[in-house]
N, C-alpha and C positions, 0 to 999 in steps of 0.2 A: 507558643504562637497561635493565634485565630486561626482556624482555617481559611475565613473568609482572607484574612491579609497574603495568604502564600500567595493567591493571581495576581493581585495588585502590586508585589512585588517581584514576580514574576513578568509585571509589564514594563515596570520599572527598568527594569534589567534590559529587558528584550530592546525598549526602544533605546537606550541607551547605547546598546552595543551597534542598534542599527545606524544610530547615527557617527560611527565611527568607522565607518565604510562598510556596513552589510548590505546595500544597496545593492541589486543586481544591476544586468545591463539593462537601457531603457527598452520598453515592450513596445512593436513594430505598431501599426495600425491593423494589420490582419489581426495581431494578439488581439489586440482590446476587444477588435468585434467577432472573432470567434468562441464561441459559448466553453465552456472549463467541461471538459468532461466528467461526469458526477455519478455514482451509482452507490451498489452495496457489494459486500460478499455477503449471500444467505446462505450461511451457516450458524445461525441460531438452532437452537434444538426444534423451533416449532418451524421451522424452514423446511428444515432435510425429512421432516415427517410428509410434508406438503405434497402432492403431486406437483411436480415443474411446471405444470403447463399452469393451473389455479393458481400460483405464485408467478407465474409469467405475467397472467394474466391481471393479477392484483394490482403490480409495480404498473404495468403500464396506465390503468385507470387512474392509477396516485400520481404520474406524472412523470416517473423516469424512463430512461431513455438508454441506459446504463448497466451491466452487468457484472461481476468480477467472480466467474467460477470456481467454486470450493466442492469438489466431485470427485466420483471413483474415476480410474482407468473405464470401466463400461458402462459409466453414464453421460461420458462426455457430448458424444456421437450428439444423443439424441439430445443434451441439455443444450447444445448450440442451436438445434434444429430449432428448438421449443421456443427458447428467447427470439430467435430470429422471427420465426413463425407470429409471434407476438409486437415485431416491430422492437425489441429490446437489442439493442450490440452487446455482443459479447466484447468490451472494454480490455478485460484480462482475464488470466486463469492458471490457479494456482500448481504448479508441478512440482514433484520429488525429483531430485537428480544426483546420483548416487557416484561414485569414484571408488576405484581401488588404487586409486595412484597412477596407474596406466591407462585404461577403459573406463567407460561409464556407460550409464544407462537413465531412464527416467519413467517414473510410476504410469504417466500416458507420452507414449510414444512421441518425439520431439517432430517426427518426419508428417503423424494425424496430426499435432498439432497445426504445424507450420501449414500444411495443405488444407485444414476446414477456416482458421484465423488469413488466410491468404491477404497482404492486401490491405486486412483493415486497420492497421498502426495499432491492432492491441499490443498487451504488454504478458510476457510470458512471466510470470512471478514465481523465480527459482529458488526453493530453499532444498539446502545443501546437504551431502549427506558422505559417510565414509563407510565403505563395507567394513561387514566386521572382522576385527582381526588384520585388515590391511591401514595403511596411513595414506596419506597423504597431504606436502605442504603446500602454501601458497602459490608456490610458482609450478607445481605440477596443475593446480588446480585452474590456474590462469589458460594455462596451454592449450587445456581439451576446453575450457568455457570460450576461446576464441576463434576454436572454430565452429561453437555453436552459435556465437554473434555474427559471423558471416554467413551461416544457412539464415538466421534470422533478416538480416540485410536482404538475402535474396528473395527472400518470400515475404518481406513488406510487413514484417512485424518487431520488436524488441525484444529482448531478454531482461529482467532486473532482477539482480538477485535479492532472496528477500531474509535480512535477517530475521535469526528466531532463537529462543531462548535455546539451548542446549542442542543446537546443529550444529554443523563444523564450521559456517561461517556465522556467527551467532548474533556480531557486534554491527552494527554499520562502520565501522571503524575497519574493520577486517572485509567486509565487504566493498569499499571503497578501495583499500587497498588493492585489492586482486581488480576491478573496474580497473583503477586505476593503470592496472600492470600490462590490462589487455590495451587499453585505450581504443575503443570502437563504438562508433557513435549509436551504432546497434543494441551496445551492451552499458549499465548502469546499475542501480541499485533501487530499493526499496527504503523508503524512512515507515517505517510503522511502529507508532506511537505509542502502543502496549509492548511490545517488547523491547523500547529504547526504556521505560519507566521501570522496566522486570530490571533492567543491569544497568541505571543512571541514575543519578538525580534528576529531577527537572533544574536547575541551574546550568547542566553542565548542557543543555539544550541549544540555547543558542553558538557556542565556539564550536562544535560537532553539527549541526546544521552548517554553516557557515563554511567549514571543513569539506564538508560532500558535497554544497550543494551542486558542483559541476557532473555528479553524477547521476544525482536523483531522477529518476524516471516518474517516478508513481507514490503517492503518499496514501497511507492506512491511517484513520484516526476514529477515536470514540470519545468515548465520555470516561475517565479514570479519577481516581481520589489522588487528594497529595498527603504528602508528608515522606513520610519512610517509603518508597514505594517499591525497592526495592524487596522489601519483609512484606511485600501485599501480593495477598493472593490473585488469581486470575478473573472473582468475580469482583474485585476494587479496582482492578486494570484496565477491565472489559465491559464497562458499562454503554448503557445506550447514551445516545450524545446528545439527551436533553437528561442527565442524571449526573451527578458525581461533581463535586471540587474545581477539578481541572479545567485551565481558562482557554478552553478552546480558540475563543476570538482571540485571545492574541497572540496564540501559537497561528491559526493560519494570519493573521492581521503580518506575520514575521513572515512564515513560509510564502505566500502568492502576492501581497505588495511590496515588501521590504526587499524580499529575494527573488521577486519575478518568476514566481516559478507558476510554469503556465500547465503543468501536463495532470493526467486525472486524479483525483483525490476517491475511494474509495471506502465507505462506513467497515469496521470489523465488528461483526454481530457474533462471535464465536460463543456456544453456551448461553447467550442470553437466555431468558426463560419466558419471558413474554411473549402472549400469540403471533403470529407470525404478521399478521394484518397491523397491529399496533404498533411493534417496530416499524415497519415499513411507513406508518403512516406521519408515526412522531420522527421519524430521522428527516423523509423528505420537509417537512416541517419546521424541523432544528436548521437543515440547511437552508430555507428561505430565509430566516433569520438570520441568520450570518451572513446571506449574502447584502443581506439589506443594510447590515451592521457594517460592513465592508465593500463600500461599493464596486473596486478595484478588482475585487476579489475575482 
């Protein structure tokens, strides 16, 4: 098969299935005239070389507004300082959060988080973790993540777990599940794109969207190849989002008009190899384009 024909059939699909009730519910009028929250995670290689502030300051002249932190425990502090400082929102940011079945813990402290994020409706993006040597199943892990969506509830922010290849909640499948189990409007999931294509086909895309979408918080997307993609490594998964196969427009044309899903979409730059200024420059770029492609969107 062409590679050009995999999107095309790909859309084929999508809109097919949409019109068989993937319809979300109808979007309010605050929806429509409220802006989609849009940023990146800079975690590209030529990012994390960057001083924060010169990359604070790059994003905001290119025109975003947008943040999704990929940082140590000791740079947190000052990388919120830095975007703020810059006029950029800290949107999200990426945390470890570890279980032994009983207790847990997480790489930046949940209580700095919830107190510097106060307030601003980000999104705390959990991926999952088991100490070693201990277990732990879904329902132990539902128990302690619900009473981390009620601290989140009280300090005005969300939780979403974020699947990822080879954590303990790895699948959005599995991560909906437990969502599911806590049920707290606090708490949700992550769809991102490179690691639904590591363990899916893209076929199986739309019935598992479709599946979650009642928990979705937050979507991660790039530019990736099709075919096998499963057997593709993380530089054909992980590309910049004006690069690669995959039909972006009608994966979001599905996700933000088909399924109403109104909450932020942020780029994964993870390893990209490109100056840090170029990404930044061709992704906000890629997204005017789509939005234009998609007026809805």
């Amino acid at each position: 098969m062409s590679r050009f024909r995999v999107p095309v059939l790909l859309g084929i699909m999508f809109t097919l299935i949409a019109s068989c009730g993937w319809a979300g519910e109808t979007a309010t009028s605050a929806d429509k005239t409220k802006p989609r929250v849009f940023g990146i995670m800079p975690n590209s290689d030529a990012m994390r070389r960057t001083p924060a502030a010169q990359l604070a300051s790059t994003m905001k002249a290119i025109g975003y507004t947008n943040v999704a932190l990929s940082c140590t425990p000791k740079q947190f502090d000052s990388r919120v300082k830095t975007y703020r400082n810059a006029g950029i929102q800290v949107g999200a940011v990426y945390v470890g959060w570890t279980t032994d079945g009983k207790s847990s813990s997480c790489n930046i402290p949940l209580n700095t988080v919830f107190d510097r994020l106060r307030d601003t409706s980000a999104i705390v993006m959990l991926h999952t973790h088991v100490a070693k040597g201990a277990k732990a199943d879904e329902q132990q892990i539902a128990v302690q993540l619900k009473q981390l969506a009620r601290q989140a509830e009280k300090a005005g922010v969300t939780v979403a777990i974020y699947p990822h290849v080879g954590f303990r909640l790895a699948t959005l499948e599995q991560a909906t599940r437990v969502a599911d189990a806590i049920d707290h409007p606090s708490l949700g999931v992550c769809f991102n794109l490179c690691h639904f294509l590591k363990q899916n086909d893209a076929r199986d895309l739309p019935a598992k969207l479709r599946a979650a979408k009642h928990r979705i918080k937050l979507v991660t997307i790039n530019g990736a190849g099709v075919g096998d993609t499963r057997s593709m490594g993380w530089d054909k998964l992980i590309q910049p989002i004006n690069h690669g196969d995959f039909d972006l427009k009608t994966l979001l044309d599905l996700i933000c008009i088909q399924l109403q899903f109104k909450g932020p979409i942020f780029v994964q730059c993870y390893n990209l190899k490109a100056p840090a200024r170029t990404i930044l420059q061709e992704t906000f770029d890629k997204w005017q384009h789509l939005k234009t492609a998609l007026p809805g969107m």
